[in-house]
C-alpha positions in Angstrom: -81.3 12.2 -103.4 -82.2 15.5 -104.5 -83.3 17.8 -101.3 -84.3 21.4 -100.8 -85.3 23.7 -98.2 -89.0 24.9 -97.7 -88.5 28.6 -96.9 -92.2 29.0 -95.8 -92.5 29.3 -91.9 -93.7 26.1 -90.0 -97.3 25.8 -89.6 -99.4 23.1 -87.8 -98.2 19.3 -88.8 -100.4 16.1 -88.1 -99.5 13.3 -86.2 -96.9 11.3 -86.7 -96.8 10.0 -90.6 -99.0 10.6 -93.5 -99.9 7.8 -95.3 -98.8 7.5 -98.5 -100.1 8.0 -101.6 -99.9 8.8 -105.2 -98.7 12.3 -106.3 -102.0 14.3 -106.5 -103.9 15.7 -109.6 -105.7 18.9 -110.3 -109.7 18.5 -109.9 -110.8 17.3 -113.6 -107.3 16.1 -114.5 -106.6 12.7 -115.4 -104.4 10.6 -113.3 -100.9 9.5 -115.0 -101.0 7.6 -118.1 -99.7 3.7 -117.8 -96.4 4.0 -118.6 -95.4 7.2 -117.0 -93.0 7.5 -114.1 -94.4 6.9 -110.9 -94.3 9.2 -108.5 -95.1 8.7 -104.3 -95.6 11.6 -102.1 -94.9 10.4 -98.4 -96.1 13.4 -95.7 -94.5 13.7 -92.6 -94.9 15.6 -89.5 -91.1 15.4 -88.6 -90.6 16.8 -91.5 -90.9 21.2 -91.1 -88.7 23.0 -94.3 -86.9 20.9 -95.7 -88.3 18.1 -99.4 -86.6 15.8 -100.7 -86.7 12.9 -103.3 -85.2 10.1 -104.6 -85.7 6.8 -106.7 -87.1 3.6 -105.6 -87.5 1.0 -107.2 -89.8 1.9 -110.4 -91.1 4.9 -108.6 -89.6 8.3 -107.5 -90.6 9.4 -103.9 -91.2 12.7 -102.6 -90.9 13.3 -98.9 -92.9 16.6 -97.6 -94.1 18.3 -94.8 -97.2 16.9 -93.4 -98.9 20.6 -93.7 -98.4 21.7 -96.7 -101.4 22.2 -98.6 -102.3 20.1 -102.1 -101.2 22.9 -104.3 -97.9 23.2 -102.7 -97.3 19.4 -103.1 -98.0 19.8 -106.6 -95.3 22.5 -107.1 -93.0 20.9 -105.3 -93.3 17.5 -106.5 -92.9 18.6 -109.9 -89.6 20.8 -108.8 -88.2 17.6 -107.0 -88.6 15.3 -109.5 -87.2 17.8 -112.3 -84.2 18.0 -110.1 -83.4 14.7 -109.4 -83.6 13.9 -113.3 -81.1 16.7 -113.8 -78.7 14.8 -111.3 -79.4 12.0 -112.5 -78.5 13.0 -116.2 -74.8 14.9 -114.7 -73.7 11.8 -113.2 -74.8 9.9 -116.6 -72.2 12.1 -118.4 -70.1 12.5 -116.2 -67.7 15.8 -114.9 -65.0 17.0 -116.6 -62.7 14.4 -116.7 -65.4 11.7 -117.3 -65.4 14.3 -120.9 -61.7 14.2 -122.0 -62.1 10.6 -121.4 -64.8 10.2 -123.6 -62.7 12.8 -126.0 -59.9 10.5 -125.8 -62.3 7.4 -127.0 -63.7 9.4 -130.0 -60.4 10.7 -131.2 -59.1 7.6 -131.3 -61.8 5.4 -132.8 -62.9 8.0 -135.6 -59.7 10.5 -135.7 -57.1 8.2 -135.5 -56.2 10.0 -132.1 -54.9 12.7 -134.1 -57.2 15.3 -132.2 -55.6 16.1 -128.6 -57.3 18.7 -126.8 -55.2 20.2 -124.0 -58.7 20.6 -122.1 -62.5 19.8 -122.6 -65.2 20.8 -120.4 -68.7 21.5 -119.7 -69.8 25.3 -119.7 -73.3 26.9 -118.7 -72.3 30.5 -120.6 -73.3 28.9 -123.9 -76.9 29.1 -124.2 -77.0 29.8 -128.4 -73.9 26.8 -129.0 -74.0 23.7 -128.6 -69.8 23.2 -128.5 -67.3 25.4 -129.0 -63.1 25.2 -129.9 -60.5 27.5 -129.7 -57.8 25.4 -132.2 -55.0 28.0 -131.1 -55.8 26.9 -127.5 -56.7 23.0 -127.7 -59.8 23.8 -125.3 -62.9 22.7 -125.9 -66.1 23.6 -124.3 -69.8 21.6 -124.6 -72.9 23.4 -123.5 -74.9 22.0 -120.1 -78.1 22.0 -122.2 -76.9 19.0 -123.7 -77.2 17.3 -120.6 -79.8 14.8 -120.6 -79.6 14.7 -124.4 -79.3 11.0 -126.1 -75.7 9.6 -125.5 -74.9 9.7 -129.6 -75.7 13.2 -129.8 -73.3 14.3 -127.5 -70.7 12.3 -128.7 -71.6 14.1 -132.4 -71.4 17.6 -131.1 -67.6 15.9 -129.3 -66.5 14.8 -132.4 -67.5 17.6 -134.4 -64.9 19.8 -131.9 -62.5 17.6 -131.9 -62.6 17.9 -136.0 -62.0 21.9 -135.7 -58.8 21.0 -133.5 -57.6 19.4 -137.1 -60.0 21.7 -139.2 -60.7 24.9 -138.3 -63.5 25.8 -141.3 -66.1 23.4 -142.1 -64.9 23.0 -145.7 -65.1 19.8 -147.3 -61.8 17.7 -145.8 -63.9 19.1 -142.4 -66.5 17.1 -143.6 -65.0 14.1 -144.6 -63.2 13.8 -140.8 -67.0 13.2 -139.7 -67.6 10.6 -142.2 -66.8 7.6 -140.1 -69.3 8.0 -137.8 -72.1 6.6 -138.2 -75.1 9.1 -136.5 -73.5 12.3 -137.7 -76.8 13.3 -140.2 -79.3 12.0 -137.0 -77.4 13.5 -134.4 -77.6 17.0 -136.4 -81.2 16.3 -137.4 -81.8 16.0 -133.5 -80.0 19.1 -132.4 -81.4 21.3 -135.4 -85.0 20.0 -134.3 -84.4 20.7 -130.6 -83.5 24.1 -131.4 -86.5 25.0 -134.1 -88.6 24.2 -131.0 -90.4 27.7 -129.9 -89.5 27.3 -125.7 -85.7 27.1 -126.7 -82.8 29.3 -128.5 -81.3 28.9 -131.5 -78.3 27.5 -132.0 -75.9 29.7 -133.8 -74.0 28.9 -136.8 -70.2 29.8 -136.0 -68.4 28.4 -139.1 -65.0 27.9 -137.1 -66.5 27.0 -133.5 -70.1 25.5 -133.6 -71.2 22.1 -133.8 -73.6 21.3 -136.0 
């Protein structure tokens, strides 16, 4: 469940509980679209500072303050529900450990468990690379923004460190490390599209620690 704090001061609540409804829409604005998640807003007058959400079912609900007003619901419905889908997407990956695991599966199927980083680990300091390796060090690092990202793409931009542990440059018997698996020209078509869009960075080219 993803919860927050309302730091507003309380102001007048109904009775008892709201009924429940649909998330609302802005005058003029369509509803959601078949097909789109589902989202309940459930007001409450026991409820003074603090939202919250969490999955039911096929439908995410919100739980709010009975008085807030329809433009704070909005807000905070669409903070609640971007919030639980970033938990959501960490616990589908995994921590740290749930990483050198998954490390440990991609060495050996593709690598022949030749590659043996002494750590791997997510980082939020990269926000222009998607991986990173220090070869000298064994470490290797994976960017948060990848979080959320299809499963096969992260394993590429995985991979493609664990190669620089055997290769640092990304000359040609680099290359040919990557060969075995199967999504490595998707996976970079993916990342190279993701970062060509205008609302994100782009992903630098570092010849000796950059995926992609």
């Amino acid at each position: 469940m993803a919860t927050e704090q309302d730091s507003r001061q309380q102001g007048p609540t109904a009775r008892g509980e709201a009924a429940r409804r649909a998330a609302p829409h802005a005058p003029g604005e369509p509803p959601a679209a078949p097909g789109e998640p589902l989202v309940e807003v459930r007001r409450s007058a026991r409820r003074s500072r603090t939202v919250s959400a969490y999955r039911e079912g096929d439908r995410t609900v919100v739980l709010i303050p009975a008085r807030m007003s329809l433009a704070e619901e909005r807000r905070w419905v669409a903070k609640m529900v971007e919030r639980l889908a970033r938990q959501e997407s960490r616990r589908a990956l995994g921590g740290d450990q749930e990483l050198a695991a998954r490390a440990e599966r991609l060495s050996q199927a593709y690598l022949g468990g030749r590659a043996r980083p002494s750590v791997v680990r997510w980082v939020t300091n990269q926000n222009s690379r998607w991986g990173s390796c220090t070869p000298a060090e064994g470490s290797i690092r994976l960017s948060h923004r990848l979080r959320g990202m299809p499963e096969y793409v992260v394993d590429y931009v995985l991979l493609h460190e664990l190669a620089h542990l055997l290769e640092a440059d990304h000359g040609p018997a680099f290359w040919a490390l990557l060969e075995a698996y199967p999504r490595t020209e998707r996976a970079r078509g993916y990342l190279e599209g993701v970062a060509a869009a205008p609302r994100l960075p782009q992903a630098r080219q570092d010849p000796e620690e950059e995926a992609g």
